[in-house]
C-alpha positions in Angstrom: 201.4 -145.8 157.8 200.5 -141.8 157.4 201.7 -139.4 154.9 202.2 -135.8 154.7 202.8 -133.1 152.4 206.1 -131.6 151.9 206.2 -127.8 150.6 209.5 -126.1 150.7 210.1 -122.5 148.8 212.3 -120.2 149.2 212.0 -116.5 151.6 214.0 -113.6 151.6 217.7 -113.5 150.4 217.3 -113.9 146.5 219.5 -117.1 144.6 221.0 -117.9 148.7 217.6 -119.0 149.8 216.6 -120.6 146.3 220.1 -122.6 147.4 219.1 -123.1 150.7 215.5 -124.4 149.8 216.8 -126.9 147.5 219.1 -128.2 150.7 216.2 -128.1 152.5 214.4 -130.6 150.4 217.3 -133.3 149.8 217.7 -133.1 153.6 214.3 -134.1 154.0 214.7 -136.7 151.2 217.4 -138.4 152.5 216.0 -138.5 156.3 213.4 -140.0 154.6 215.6 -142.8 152.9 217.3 -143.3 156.0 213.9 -143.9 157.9 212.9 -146.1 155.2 209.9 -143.7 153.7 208.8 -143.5 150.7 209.7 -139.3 149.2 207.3 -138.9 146.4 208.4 -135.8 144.5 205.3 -133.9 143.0 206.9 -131.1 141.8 210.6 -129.1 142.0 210.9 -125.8 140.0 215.1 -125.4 139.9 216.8 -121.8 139.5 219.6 -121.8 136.9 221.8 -121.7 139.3 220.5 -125.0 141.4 218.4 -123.5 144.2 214.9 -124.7 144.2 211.6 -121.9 143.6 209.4 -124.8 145.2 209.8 -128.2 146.1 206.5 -130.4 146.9 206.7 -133.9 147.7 204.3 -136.7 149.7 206.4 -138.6 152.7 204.8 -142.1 153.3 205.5 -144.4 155.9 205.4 -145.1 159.6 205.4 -142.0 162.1 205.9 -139.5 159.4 203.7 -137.5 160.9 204.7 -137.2 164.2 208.9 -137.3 163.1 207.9 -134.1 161.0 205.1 -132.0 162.9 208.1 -129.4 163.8 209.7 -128.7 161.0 206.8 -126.3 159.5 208.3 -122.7 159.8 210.8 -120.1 159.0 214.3 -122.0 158.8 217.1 -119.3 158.4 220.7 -120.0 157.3 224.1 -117.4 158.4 227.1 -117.9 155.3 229.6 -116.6 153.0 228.1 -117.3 149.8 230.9 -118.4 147.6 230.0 -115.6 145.2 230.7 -112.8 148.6 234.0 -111.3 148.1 234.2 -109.1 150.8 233.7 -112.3 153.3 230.5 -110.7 154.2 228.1 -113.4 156.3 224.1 -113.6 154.5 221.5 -114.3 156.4 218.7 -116.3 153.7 215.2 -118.0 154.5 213.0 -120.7 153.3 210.1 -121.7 154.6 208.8 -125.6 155.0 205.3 -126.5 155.3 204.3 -129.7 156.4 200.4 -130.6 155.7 198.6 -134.1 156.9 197.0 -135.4 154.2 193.5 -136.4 154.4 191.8 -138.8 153.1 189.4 -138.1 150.1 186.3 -138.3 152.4 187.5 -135.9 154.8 187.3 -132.9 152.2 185.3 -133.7 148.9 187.1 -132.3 145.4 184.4 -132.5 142.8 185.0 -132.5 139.0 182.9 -129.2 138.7 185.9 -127.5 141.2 188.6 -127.4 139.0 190.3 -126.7 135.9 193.0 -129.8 135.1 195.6 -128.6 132.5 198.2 -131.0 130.9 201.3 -129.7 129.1 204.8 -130.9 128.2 206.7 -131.4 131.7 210.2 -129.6 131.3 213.3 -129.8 133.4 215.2 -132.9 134.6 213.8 -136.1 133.8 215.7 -136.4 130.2 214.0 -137.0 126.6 211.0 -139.7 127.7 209.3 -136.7 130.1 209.1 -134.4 127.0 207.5 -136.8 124.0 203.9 -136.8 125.7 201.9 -133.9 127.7 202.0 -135.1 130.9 202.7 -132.6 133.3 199.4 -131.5 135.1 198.5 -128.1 136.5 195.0 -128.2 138.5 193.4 -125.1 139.5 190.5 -124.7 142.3 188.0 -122.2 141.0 186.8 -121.6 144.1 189.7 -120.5 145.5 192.1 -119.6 142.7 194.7 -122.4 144.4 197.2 -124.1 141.8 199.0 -127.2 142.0 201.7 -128.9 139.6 202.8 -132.1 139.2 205.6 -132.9 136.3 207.7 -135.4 138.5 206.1 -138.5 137.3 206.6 -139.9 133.9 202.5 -140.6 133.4 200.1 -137.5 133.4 197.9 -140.3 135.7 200.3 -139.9 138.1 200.9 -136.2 138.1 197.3 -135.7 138.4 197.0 -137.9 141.2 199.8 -136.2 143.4 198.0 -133.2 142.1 195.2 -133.5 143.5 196.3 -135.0 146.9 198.6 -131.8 147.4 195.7 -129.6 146.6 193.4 -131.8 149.0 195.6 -131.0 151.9 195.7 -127.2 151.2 192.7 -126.9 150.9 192.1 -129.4 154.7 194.5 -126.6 155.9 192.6 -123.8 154.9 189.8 -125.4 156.2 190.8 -126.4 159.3 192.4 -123.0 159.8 188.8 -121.1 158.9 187.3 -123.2 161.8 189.9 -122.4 164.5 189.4 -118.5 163.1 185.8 -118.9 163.7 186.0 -119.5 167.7 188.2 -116.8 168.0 191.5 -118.9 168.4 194.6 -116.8 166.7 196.4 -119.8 165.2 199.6 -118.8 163.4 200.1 -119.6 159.9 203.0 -122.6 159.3 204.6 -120.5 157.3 204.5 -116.9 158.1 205.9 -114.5 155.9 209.3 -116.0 155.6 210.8 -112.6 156.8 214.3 -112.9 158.7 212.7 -112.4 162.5 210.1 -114.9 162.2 212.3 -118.0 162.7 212.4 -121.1 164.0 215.5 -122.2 163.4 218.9 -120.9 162.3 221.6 -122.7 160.8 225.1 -120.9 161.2 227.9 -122.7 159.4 230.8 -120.6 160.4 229.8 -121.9 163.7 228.9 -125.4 162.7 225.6 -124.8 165.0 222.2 -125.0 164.3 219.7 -123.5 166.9 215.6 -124.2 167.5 214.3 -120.9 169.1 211.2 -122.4 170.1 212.7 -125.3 172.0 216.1 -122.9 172.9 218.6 -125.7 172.0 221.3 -126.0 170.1 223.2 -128.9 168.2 226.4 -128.8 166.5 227.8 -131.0 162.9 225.9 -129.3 160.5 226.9 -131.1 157.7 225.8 -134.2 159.1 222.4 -132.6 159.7 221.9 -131.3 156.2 222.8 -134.8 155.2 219.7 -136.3 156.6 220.9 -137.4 160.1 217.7 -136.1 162.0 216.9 -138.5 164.6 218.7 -136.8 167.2 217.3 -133.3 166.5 213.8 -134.8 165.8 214.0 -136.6 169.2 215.3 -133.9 171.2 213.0 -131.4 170.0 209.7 -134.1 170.6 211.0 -133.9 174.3 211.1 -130.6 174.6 208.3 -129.2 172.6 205.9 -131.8 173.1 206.2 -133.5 176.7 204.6 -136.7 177.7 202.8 -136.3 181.4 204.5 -137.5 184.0 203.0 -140.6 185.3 201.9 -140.4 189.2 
């Protein structure tokens, strides 16, 4: 069993990318039902228009590590939006970030670290989320990082997810400090969601999505942003990540 952390938000291209992150995150969600995990959701922030500002979730259960170790990146989508008139095609990003989580010995969070706030959770969830305050916002002081958790109907809860989502950034920052330090230029998962630093493109007049690191290409989009990953997952674990011949 291992779990990571989910972060999707969106890059450039205005309300198309907030639409695209939010596909984004139920394609991950329901890969993750198919597989049998467990898709915690820690905290979605909708636009008024149903895209998705940020999307955090934990993913537990077997091999979830190794099944999503390539989706952290720049993911770019090529459509009409249905508001286009001119049939113009819009190239949008979001970017995905996928975090190990680790365990609350490998990285210490003391009380005297952070400010916990709890406040009315708004949003979907109906009348029960709104009678009590139990969203929570926790704030590292060291570091100025915030987290939010509002998904869960107990403010035990939120704080727990919380906290394990700010454990993990703060692993990652940690762990990417250390590399810094011997002089090893690792990239950041995420870049700066700008068009050109992609990993992947998803082009729906062509019903093709493409991985420019592994240089493939697979076709039935709609299938793909409907959760059916295995074979992209597996493909892309062959090509990115080959096992040593055996002599």
């Amino acid at each position: 069993m291992t779990e990571v952390i989910l972060e999707i938000r969106p890059g450039t291209g205005g309300e198309e990318a907030a639409l695209f992150a939010a596909e984004l995150f139920r394609m991950y969600r329901r890969y993750s039902e198919r597989k049998g995990w467990k898709f915690e959701v820690g905290s979605m922030t909708p636009t008024e228009l149903g895209g998705l500002r940020e999307g955090i979730a934990i993913v537990k259960g077997p091999g979830t590590t190794e099944a999503l170790r390539y989706e952290s990146g720049v993911h770019r989508i090529q459509r009409i939006p249905t508001t286009e008139k001119s049939g113009r095609t819009h190239t949008s990003t979001a970017t995905v970030a996928v975090l190990p989580k680790p365990k609350p010995q490998e990285l210490e969070i003391r009380p005297q670290d952070v400010r916990i706030d709890v406040y009315r959770a708004s949003g979907p969830g109906g009348q029960y989320v709104n009678r009590r305050e139990s969203a929570v916002r926790i704030t590292h002081l060291a570091t100025g990082l915030t987290v939010t958790s509002q998904e869960s109907r107990t403010q035990i809860q939120n704080k727990e997810i919380a906290m394990e989502v700010l454990r993990a950034r703060l692993f990652e920052n940690q762990q990417r400090e250390a590399v810094a330090r011997v002089g090893d230029e690792r990239r950041r998962q995420i870049g700066t969601a700008e068009r050109a630093e992609k990993i992947r493109t998803y082009n729906l007049a062509q019903d093709r999505l493409t991985d420019h690191r592994a240089k493939k290409t697979w076709h039935h989009l709609e299938r793909i942003l409907a959760g059916d990953l295995d074979r992209l997952i597996n493909d892309l674990q062959k090509a990115l990540h080959p096992k040593p011949e055996l002599r």
